[in-house]
C-alpha positions as CSV (number, residue, x, y, z in Angstrom):
1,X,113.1,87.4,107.8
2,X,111.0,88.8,111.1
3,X,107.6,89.5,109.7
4,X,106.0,89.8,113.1
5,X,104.5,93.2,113.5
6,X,103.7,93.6,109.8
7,X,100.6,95.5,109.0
8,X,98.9,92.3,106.9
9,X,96.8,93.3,103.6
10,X,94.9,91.1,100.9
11,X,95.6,91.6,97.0
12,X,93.6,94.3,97.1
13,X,95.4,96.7,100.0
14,X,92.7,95.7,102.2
15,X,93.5,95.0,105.9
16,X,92.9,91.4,106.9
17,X,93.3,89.4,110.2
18,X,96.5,87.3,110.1
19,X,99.1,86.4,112.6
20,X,102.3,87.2,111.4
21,X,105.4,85.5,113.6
22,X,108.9,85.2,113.0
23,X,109.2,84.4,109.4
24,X,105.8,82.4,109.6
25,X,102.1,84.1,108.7
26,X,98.6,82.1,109.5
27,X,95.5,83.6,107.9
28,X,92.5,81.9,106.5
29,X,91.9,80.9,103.5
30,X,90.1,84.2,101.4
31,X,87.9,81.3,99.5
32,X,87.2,78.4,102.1
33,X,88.1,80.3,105.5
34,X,90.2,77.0,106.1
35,X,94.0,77.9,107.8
36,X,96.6,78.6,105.9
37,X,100.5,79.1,107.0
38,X,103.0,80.5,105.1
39,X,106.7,81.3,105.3
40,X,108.8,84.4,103.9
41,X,112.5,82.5,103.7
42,X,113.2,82.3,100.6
43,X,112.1,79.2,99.1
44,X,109.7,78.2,101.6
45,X,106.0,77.7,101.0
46,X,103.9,81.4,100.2
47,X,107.3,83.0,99.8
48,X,106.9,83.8,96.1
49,X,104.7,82.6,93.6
50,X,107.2,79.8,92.4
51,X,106.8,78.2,95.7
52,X,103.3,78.7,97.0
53,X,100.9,78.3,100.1
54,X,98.5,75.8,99.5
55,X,94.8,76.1,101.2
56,X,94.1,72.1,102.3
57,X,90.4,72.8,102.7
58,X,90.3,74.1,99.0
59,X,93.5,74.3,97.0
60,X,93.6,77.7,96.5
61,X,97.1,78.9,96.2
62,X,98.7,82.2,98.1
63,X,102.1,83.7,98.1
64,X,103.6,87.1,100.3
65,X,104.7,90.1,99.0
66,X,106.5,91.8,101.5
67,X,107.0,95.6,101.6
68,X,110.4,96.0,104.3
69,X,110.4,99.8,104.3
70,X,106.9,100.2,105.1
71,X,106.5,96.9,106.9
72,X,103.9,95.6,105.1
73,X,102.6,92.3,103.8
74,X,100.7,91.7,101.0
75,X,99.0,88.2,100.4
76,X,98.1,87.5,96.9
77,X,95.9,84.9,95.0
78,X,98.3,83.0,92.5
């Protein structure tokens, strides 16, 4: 899954400033402002909200939503 290029938005549809690469995302945590990295395989941390990003700084816990035909990404708040 190439995710790079995605137009990035919060929970909310709100645009956000992430780095989307490859398969990989980094954004800061929405609580803390601490990193947070994430992958779209499946199964992989942040893909869905059985396998979640974690924030280290915090805890908080993130997963993508990806939207293929319109090339966005959507990161929610578990």
């Amino acid at each position: 899954m190439n995710i790079t290029d995605f137009l990035v938005m919060d929970g909310d549809g709100d645009e956000i400033w992430a780095d989307p690469h490859g398969s990989n995302i980094a954004f800061t945590c929405f609580d803390c402002g601490y990193p947070v990295v994430a992958d779209a395989s499946e199964n992989q941390r942040g893909s869905d909200e059985d396998c979640p990003a974690a924030c280290r700084g915090c805890g908080v816990e993130y997963f993508l939503d990806l939207r293929l035909d319109s090339r966005k990404l959507y990161i929610h708040i578990v």
